[in-house]
TIDRENBA-348923 format. One record per residue: residue in one letter; x, y, z of N, C-alpha, C in turn. Coordinates in steps of 0.1 Angstrom, whole numbers, padded with zeros to 4 digits, always signed. Each point is the difference from the previous one (the first is absolute). Layout:
N
AXYZXYZXYZ/...
! end
This chain:
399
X+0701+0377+0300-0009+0001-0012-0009+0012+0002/X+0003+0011-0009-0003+0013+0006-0014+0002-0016/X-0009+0012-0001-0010-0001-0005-0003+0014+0000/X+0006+0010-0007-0009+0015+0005-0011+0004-0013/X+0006-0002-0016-0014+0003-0008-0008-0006-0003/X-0011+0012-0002-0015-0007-0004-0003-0002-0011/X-0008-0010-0006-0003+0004-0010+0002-0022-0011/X+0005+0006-0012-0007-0014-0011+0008-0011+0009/X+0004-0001+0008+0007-0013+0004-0011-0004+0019/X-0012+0007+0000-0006-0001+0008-0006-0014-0005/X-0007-0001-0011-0006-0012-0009+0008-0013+0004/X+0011+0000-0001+0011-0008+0000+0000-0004+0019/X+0002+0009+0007+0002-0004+0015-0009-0010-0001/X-0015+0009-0001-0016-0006+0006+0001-0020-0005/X+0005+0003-0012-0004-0015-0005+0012-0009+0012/X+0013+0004-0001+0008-0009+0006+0004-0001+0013/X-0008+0015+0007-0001-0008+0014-0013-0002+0006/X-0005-0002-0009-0016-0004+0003-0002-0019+0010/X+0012-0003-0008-0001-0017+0004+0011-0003+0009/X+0001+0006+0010+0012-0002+0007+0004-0015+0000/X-0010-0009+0003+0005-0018+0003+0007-0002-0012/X-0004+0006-0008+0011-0004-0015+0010+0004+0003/X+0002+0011+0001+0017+0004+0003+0009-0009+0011/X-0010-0001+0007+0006-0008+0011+0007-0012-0002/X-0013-0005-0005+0004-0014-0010+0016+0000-0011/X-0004+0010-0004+0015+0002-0015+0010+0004+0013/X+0000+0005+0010+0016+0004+0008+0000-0016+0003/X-0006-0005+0011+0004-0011+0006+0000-0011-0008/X+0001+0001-0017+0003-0012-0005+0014+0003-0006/X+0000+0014+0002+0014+0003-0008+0013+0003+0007/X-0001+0002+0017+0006-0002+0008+0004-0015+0005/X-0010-0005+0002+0001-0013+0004-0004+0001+0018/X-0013+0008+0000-0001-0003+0014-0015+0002+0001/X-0005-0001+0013-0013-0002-0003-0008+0009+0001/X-0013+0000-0001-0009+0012-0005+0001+0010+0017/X-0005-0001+0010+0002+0004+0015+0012+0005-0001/X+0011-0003+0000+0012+0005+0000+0007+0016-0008/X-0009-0002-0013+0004+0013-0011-0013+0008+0000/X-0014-0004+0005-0014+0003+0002+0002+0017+0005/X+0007+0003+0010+0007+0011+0006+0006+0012-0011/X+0014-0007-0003+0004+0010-0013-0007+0004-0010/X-0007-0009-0012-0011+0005-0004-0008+0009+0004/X-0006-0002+0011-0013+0009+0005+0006+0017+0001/X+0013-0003+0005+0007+0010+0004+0006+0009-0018/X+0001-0004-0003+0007+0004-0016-0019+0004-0008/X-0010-0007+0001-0014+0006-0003-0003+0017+0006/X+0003-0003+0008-0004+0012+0012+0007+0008-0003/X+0012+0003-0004+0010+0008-0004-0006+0004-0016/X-0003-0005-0006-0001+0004-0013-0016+0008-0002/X-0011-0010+0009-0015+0008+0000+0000+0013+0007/X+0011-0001+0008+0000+0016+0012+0009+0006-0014/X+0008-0002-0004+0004+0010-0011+0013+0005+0009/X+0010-0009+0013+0006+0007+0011+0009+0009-0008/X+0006+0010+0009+0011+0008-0005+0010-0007+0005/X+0014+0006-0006+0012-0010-0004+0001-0002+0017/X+0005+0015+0009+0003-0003+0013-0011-0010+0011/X-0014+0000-0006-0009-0007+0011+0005-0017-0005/X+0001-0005-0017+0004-0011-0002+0012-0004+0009/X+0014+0012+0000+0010-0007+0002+0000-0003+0015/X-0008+0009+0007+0003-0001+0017-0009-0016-0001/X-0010+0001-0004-0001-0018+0000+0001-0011-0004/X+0009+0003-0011+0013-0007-0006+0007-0004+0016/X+0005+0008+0003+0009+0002+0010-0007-0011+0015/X-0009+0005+0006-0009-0010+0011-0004-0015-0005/X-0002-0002-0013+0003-0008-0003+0010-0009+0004/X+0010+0003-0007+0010-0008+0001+0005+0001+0019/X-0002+0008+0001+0003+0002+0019-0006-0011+0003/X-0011-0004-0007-0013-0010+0007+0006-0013-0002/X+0007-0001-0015+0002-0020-0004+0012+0004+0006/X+0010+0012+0005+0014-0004+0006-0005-0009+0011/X-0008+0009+0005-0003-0004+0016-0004-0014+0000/X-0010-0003-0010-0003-0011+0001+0006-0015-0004/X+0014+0009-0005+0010-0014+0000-0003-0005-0018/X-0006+0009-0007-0001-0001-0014+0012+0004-0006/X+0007-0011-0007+0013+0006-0010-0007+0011-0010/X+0008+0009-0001-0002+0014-0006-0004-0006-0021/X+0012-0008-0003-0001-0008-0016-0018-0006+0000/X-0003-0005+0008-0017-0003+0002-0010+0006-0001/X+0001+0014+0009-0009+0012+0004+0001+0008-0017/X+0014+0002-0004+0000+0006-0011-0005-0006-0012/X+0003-0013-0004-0006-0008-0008-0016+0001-0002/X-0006+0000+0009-0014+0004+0001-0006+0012-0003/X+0009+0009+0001-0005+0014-0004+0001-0001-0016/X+0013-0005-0005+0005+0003-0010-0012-0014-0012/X-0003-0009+0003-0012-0008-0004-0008+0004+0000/X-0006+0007+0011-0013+0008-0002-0001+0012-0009/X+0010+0006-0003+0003+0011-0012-0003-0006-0013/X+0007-0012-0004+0003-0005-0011-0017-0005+0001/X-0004-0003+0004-0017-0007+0004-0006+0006-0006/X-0002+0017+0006-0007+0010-0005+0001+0004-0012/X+0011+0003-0009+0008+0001-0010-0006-0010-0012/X+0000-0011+0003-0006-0012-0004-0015+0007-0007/X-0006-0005+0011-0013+0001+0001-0003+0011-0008/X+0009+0013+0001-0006+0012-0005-0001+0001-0023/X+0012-0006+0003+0005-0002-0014-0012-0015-0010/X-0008-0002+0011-0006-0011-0005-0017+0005-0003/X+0001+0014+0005-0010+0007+0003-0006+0007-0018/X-0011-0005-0003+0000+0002-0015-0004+0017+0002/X-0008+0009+0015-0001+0013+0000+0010+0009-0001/X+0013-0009+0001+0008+0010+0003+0010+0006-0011/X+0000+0008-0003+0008+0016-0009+0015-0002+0003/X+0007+0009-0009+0015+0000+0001+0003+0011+0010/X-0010+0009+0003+0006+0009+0007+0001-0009+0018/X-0014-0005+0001-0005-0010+0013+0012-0006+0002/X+0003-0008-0014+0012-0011+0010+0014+0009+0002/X-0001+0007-0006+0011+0010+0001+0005+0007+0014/X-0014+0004+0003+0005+0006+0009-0004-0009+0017/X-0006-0009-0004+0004-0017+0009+0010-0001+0006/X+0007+0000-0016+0017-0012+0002+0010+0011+0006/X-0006+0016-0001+0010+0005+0003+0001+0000+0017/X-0011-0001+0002-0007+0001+0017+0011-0013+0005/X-0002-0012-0006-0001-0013+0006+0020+0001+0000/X+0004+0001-0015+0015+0003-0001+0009+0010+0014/X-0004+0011+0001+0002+0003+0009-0004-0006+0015/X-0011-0006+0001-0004-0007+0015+0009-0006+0001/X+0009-0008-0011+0010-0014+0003+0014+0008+0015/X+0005+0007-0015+0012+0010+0014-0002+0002+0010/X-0013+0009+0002-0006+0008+0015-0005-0015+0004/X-0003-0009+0000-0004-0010+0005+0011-0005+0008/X+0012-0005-0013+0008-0009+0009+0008+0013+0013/X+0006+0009-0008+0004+0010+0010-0004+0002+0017/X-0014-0001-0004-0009+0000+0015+0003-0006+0008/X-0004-0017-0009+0000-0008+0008+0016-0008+0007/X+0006+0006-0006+0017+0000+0003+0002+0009+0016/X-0009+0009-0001+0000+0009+0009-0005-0005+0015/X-0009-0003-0002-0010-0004+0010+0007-0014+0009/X+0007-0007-0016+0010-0012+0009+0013+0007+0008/X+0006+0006-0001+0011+0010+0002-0004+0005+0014/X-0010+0005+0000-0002+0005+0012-0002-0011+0013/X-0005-0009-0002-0004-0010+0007+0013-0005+0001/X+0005-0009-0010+0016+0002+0001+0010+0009+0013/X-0005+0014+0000+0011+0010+0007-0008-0007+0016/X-0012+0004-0001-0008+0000+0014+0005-0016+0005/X+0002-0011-0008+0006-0015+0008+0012+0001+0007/X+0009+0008-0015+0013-0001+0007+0004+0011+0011/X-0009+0008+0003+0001+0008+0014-0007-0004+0008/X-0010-0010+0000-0003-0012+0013+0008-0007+0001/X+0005-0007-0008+0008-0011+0001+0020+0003+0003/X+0001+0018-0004+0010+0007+0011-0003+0002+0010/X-0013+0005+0003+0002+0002+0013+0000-0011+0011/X-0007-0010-0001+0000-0013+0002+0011-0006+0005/X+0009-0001-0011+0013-0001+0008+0009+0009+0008/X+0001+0011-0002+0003+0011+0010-0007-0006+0014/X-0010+0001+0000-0007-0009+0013+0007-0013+0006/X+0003-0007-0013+0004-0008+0007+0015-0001+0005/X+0009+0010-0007+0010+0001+0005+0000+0008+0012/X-0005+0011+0007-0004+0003+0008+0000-0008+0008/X-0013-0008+0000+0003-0009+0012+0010-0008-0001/X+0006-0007-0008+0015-0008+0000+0007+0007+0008/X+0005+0011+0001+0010+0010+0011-0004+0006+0005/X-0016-0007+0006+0000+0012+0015-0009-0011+0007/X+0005-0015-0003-0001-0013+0005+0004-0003+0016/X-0004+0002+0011+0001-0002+0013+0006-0014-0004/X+0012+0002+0011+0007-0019-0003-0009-0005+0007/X-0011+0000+0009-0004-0006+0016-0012-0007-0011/X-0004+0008-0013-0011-0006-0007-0003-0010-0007/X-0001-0012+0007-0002-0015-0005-0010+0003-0012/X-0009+0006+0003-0013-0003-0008+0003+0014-0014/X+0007+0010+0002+0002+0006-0011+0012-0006-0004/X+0010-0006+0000+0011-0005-0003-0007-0009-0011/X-0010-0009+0003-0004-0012-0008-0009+0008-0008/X-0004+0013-0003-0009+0010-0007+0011+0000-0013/X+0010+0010+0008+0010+0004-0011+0007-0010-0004/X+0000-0016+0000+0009-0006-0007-0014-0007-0009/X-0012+0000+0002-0005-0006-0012-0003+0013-0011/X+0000+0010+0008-0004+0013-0011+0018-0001-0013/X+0008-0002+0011+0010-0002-0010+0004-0011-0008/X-0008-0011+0000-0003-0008-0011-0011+0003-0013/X-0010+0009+0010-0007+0007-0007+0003+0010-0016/X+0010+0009+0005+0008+0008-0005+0015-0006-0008/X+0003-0012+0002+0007-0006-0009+0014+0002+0005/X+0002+0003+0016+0013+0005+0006+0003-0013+0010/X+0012-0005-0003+0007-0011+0008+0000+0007+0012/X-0006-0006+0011+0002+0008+0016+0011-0005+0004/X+0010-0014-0002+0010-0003+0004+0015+0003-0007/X-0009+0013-0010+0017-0001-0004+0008+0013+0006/X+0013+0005-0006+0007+0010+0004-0005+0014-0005/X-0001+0006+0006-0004+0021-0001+0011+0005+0007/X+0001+0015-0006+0003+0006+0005-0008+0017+0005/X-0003+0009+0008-0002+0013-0002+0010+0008+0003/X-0003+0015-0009+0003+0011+0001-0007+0012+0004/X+0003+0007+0009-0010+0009+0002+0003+0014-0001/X-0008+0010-0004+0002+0013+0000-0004+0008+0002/X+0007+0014+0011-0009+0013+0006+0005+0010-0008/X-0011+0007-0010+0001+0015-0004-0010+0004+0000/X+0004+0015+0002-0013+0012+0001-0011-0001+0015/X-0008+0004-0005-0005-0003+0010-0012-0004+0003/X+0001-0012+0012-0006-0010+0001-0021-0002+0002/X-0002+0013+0003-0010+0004+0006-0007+0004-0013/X+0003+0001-0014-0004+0001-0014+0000-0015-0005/X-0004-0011+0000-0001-0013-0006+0004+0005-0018/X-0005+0010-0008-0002-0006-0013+0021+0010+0003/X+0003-0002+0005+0016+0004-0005+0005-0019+0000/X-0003-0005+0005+0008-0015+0002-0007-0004-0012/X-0015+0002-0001-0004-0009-0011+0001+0008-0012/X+0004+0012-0005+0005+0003-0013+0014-0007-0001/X+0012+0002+0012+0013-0005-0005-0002-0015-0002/X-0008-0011+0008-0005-0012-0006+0002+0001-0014/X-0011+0006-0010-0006-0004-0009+0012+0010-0006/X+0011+0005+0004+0012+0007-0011+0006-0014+0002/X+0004-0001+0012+0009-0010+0002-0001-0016-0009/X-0010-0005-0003-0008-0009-0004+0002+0003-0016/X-0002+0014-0003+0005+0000-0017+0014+0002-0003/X+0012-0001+0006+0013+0000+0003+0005-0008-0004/X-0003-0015+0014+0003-0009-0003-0002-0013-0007/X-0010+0002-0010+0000-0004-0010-0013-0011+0002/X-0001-0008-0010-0010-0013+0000+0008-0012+0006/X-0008-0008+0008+0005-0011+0008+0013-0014-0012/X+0004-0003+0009+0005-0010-0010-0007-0008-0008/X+0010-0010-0008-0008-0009-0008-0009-0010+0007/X+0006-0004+0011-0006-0015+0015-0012+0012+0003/X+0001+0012+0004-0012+0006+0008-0009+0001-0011/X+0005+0004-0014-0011-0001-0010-0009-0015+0001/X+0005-0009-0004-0003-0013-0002-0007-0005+0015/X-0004+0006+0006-0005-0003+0012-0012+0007+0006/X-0013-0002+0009-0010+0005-0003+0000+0011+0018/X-0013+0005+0000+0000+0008+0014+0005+0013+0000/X+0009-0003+0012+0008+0012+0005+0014-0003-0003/X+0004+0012-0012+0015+0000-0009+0007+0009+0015/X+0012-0007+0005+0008+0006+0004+0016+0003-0009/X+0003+0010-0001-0006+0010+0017-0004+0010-0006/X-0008+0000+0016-0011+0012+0000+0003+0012+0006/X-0006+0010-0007+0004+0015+0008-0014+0007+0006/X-0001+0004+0014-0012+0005+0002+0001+0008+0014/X-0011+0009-0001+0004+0010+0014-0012-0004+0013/X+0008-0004+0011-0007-0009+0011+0002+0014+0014/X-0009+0003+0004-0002+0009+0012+0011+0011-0001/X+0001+0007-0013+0011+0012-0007+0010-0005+0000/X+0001-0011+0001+0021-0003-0005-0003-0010-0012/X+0009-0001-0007+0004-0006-0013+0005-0014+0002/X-0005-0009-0006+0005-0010-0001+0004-0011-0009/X+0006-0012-0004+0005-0006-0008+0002-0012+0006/X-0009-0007-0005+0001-0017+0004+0006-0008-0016/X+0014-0008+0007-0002-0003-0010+0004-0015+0002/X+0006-0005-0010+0007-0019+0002+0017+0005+0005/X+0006-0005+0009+0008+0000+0006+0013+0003-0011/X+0009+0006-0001+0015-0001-0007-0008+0006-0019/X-0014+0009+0005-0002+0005-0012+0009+0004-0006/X+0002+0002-0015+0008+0005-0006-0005+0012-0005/X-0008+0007+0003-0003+0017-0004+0003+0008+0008/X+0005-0010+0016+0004+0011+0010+0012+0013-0001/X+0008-0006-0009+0008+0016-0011-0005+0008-0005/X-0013-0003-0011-0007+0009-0002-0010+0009+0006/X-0002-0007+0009-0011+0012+0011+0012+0009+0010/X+0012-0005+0000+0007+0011+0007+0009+0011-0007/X-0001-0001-0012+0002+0007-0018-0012+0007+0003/X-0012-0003-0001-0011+0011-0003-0006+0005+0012/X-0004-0003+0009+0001+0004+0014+0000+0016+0000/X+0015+0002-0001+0003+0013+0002-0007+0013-0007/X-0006-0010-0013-0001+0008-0012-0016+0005-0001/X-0010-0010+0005-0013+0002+0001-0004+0005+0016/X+0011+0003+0007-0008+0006+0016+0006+0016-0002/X-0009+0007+0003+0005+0015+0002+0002+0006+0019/X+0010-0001+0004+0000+0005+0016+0002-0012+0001/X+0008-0003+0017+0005-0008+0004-0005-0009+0001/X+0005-0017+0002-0006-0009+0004+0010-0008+0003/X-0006-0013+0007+0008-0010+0007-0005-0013-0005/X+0008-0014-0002-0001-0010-0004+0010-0009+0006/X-0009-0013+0005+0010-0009+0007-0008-0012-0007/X+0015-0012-0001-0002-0012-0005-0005-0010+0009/X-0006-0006+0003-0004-0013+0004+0010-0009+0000/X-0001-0010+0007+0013-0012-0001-0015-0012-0011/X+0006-0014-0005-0006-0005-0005-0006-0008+0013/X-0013-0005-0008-0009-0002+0010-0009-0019-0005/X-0001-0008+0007-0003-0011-0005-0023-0002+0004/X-0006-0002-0005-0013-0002+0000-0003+0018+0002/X-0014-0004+0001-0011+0015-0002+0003+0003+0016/X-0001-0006+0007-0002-0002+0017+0011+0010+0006/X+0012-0002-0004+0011+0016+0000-0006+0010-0001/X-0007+0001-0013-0001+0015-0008-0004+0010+0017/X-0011-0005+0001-0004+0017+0013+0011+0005+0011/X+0011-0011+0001+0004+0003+0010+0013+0004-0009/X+0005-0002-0011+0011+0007-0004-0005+0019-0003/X-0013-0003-0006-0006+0018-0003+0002+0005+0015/X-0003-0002+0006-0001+0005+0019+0014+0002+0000/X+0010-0005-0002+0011+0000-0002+0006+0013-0004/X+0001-0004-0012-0002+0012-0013-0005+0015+0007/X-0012-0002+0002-0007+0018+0003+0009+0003+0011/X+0000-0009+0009+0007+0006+0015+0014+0008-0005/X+0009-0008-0005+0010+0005-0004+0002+0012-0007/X-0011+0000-0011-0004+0014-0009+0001+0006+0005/X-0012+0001+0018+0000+0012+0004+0008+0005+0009/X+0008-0008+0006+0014+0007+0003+0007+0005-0007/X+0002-0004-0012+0011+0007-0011-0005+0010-0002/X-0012+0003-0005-0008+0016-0003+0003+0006+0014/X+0002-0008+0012-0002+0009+0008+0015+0009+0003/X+0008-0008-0004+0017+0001-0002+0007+0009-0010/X-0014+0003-0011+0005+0006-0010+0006-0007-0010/X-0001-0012+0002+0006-0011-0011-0006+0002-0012/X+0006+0003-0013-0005-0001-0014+0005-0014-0006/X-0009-0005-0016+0007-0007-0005-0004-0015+0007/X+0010-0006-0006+0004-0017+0004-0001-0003+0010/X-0009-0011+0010+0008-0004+0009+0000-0017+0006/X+0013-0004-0008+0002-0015-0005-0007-0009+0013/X-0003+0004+0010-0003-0013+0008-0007+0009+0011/X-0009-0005+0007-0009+0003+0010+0007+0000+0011/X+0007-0010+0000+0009-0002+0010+0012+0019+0005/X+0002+0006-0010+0009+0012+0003-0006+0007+0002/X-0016+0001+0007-0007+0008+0012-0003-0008+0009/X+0007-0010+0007-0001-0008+0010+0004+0007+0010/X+0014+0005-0001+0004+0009+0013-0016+0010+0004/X+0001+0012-0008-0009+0009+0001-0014+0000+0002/X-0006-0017-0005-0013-0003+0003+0003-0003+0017/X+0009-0003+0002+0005-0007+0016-0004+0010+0008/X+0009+0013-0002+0000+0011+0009-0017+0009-0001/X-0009-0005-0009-0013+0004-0001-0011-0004+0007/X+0004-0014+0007-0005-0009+0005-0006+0005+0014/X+0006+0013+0003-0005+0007+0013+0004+0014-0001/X-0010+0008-0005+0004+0020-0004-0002+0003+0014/X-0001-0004+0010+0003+0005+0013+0013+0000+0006/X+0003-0011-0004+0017-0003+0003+0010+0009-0009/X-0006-0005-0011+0012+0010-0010-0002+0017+0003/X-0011+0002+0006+0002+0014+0001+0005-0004+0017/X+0002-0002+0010+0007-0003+0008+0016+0000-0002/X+0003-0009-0010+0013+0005-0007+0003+0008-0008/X-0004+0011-0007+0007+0005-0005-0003+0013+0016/X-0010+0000+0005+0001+0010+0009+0015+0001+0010/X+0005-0016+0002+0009+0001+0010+0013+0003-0005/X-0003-0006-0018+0013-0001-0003+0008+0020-0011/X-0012-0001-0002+0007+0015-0008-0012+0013+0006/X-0008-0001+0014-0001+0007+0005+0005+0018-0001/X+0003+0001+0004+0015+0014+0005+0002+0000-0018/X+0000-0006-0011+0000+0008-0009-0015+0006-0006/X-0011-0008+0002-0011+0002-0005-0003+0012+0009/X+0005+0003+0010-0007+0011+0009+0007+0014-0003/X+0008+0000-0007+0013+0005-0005-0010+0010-0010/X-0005+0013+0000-0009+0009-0006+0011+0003-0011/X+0013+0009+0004+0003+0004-0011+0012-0009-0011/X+0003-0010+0003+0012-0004-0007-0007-0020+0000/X-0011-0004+0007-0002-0014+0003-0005-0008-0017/X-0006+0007-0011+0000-0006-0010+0013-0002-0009/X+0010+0011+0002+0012+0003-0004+0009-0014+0003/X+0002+0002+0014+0004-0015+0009-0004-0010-0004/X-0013-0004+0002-0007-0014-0006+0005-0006-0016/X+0002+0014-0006+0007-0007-0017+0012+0000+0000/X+0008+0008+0009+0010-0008+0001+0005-0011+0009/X-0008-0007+0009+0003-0007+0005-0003-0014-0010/X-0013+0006-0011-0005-0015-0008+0013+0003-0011/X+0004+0008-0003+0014+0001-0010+0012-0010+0005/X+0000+0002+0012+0011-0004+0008+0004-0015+0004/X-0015-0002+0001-0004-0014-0004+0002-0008-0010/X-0005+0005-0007+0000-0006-0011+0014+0000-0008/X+0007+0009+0003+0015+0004-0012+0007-0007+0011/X-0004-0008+0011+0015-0013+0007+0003+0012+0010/X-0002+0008+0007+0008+0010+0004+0009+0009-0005/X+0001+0003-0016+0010+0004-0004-0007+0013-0002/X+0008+0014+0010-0003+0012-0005+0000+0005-0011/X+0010+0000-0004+0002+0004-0015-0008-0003-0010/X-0005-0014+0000-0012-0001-0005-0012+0002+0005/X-0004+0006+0010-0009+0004+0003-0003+0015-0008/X+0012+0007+0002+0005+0014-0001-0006-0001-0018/X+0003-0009-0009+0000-0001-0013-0020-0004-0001/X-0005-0008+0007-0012-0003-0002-0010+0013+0004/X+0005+0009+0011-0011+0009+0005+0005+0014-0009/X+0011+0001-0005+0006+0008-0010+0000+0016+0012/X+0009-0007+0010+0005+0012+0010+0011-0004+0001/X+0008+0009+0005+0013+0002+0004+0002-0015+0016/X+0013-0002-0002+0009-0011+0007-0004+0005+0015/X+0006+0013+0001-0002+0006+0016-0011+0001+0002/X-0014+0002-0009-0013+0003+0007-0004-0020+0010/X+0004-0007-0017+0000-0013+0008+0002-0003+0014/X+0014+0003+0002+0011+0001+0011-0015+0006+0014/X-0003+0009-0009-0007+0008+0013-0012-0005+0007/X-0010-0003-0015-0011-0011+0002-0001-0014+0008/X+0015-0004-0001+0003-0013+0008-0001+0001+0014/X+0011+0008+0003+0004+0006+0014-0008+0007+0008/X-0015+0006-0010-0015+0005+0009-0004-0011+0002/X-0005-0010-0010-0008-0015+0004+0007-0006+0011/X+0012-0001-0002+0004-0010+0014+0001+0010+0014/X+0001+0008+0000-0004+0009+0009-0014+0001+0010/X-0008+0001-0011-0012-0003+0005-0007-0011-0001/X+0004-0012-0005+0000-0013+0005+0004-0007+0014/X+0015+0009-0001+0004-0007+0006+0011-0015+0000/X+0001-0001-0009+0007-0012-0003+0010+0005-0016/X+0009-0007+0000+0007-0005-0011-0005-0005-0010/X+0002+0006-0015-0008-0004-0011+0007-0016-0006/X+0001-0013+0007+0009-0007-0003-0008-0011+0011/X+0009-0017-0004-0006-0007+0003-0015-0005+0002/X+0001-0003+0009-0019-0011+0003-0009+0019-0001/X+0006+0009+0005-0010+0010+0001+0000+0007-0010/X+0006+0001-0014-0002+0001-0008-0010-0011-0011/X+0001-0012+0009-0011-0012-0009-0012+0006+0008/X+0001+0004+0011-0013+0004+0008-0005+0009-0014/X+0006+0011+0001-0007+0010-0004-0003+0002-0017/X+0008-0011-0005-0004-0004-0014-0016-0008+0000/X+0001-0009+0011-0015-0006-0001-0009+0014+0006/X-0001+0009+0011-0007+0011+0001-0002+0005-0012/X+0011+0006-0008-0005+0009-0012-0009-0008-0011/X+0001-0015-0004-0008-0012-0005-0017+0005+0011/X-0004-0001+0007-0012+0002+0007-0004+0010-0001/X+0009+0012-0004-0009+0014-0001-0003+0000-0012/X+0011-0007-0009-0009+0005-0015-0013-0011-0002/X-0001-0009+0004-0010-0011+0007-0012+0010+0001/X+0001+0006+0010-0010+0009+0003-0006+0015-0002/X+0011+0000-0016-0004+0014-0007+0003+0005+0001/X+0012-0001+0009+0009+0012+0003-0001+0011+0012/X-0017-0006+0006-0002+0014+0007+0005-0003+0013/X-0005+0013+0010+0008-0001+0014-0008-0001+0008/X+0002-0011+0009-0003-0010+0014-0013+0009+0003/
! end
């Protein structure tokens, strides 16, 4: 309710807000609530019209207003209703006003007409905001609480019985089936890279089902970035797991890695499957693994051989020694010995993957076992397939 000219409609204010308990009286009989309760908006709608406020000082408290009845748990249809009574109040009164001129009420109704829009507008505003500021307590909240869900100490009697009433809290069966996903891109040491692909990832795959709609709390599944890796909790044998490996590719820029979880029965799994999960990630990043990688389990070997970087560097020292010391030809050697490996023993395919000639192969072989020592075949060829496994283990570098 904004107020900027002076002048024949001054006559008109003085008489009708002269009696405030009247007005008060005409809202709270025409709202239906009691005089204390609308006593506020009135005073507040007087004040605005005797200051004569400009549009922006009205609308910013338009605006705190309504911040105030959000806060206060007042439905917004109530708060408004009272503004818009006390207009029509004024309006009343003024038109009943035998001083008052055609120009006076004129330029009244135009004041008051316009207050209605900038009124509700505001106060639409003021709820909105309060609105945004709940639902980012009440996200972060959960983020918290999922947080502690998977990074739950099993040994924790007393936080175990935390997180299973928080998850009645939250509206999440603690006994039923989940599964996670987890993901390493970019890099880790920048947090808002995980939590922007979150919140891509999250507009991807779409809105929860119809059961997660119809259901209150925490809608799985959820996508969120927990100590820089990505993650995805969801209900076990989800059915969007196609579509996050469809878009995946399409919202990360630079490499990343993703491994599935196996399905998992109560909340009480979850920490120890993510422990799972990361370990494995970071062997695979460590391996150069991109992409997919269906089971945790297919960095079992390589988590194994990590289990002591003293030993593995003990082995590859004993086992491909004499080529790592090898200044001018020993990186040459080492890729073909991992060619050699890997293509079954078959030169010729070696010769096709390193895109050299048959004889240089021939030649490359016959230096490595030379300076080995041994025959590129049998158990000493399994030796030195698990050696070259340990060096890339440990980045490749030398002893």
């Amino acid at each position: 309710m904004t107020a900027r000219e002076v002048g024949a409609d001054e006559v008109v204010l003085r008489f009708v807000l002269a009696d405030a308990d009247r007005l008060v009286a005409i809202v709270a009989e025409d709202v239906g609530e009691s005089l204390e309760s609308v006593r506020p908006t009135v005073e507040h709608v007087i004040r605005l019209l005797e200051e004569r406020a400009g549009r922006e000082t009205a609308r910013a408290e338009m605006v705190a207003a309504g911040v105030g009845a959000a806060t206060a748990g007042v439905p917004r249809a109530v708060v408004l209703d009272r503004y818009l009574s006390t207009g029509w109040a004024v309006w009343e009164a003024a038109i009943g006003e035998d001083a008052a001129d055609r120009k006076a009420l004129a330029a009244l109704g135009t004041r008051l007409l316009h207050g209605v829009d900038e009124t509700a507008a505001a106060l639409a505003e003021g709820y909105a905001t309060v609105d945004r500021e709940t639902i980012e307590r009440d996200t972060q909240a959960r983020l918290a609480f999922l947080d502690e869900l998977l990074s739950l100490s099993p040994t924790d009697a007393a936080g175990r019985a935390r997180v299973r009433r928080l998850c009645l809290r939250y509206g999440l069966e603690p006994d039923a089936d989940f599964q996670l996903v987890a993901v390493g891109v970019g890099d880790r040491s920048d947090p808002q890279v995980a939590l922007d692909l979150a919140h891509a990832l999250r507009g991807q795959l779409g809105p929860p089902s119809a059961a997660e709609r119809d259901g209150t709390g925490i809608r799985l599944p959820q996508v969120f970035a927990l100590h820089g890796w990505l993650v995805l909790f969801a209900r076990a044998a989800w059915p969007g797991s196609r579509r996050m490996r469809e878009v995946l590719p399409h919202i990360v820029e630079g490499p990343w890695t993703a491994i599935v979880g196996e399905a998992l029965h109560g909340v009480e799994a979850l920490p120890a499957s993510l422990s799972r999960l990361i370990a494995a990630l970071r062997t695979a990043e460590r391996l150069g693994h991109r992409s997919w990688v269906e089971h945790p389990d297919d960095m079992a070997i390589e988590e194994l051989l990590l289990l002591d970087p003293d030993l593995l560097r003990a082995v590859v020292q004993r086992e491909l020694g004499p080529l790592l010391s090898d200044a001018r030809m020993g990186e040459e050697l080492l890729e073909t010995l991992q060619a050699y490996v890997d293509a079954g023993s078959n030169k010729r395919e070696v010769a096709r993957r390193l895109h050299v000639a048959a004889r240089t192969v021939a030649y490359r072989i016959e230096r490595i076992e030379e300076l080995l020592g041994v025959r590129l075949e049998g158990p000493a060829l399994t030796r030195l397939s698990v050696a070259l496994l340990a060096h890339r283990l440990l980045g490749g570098s030398t002893p």
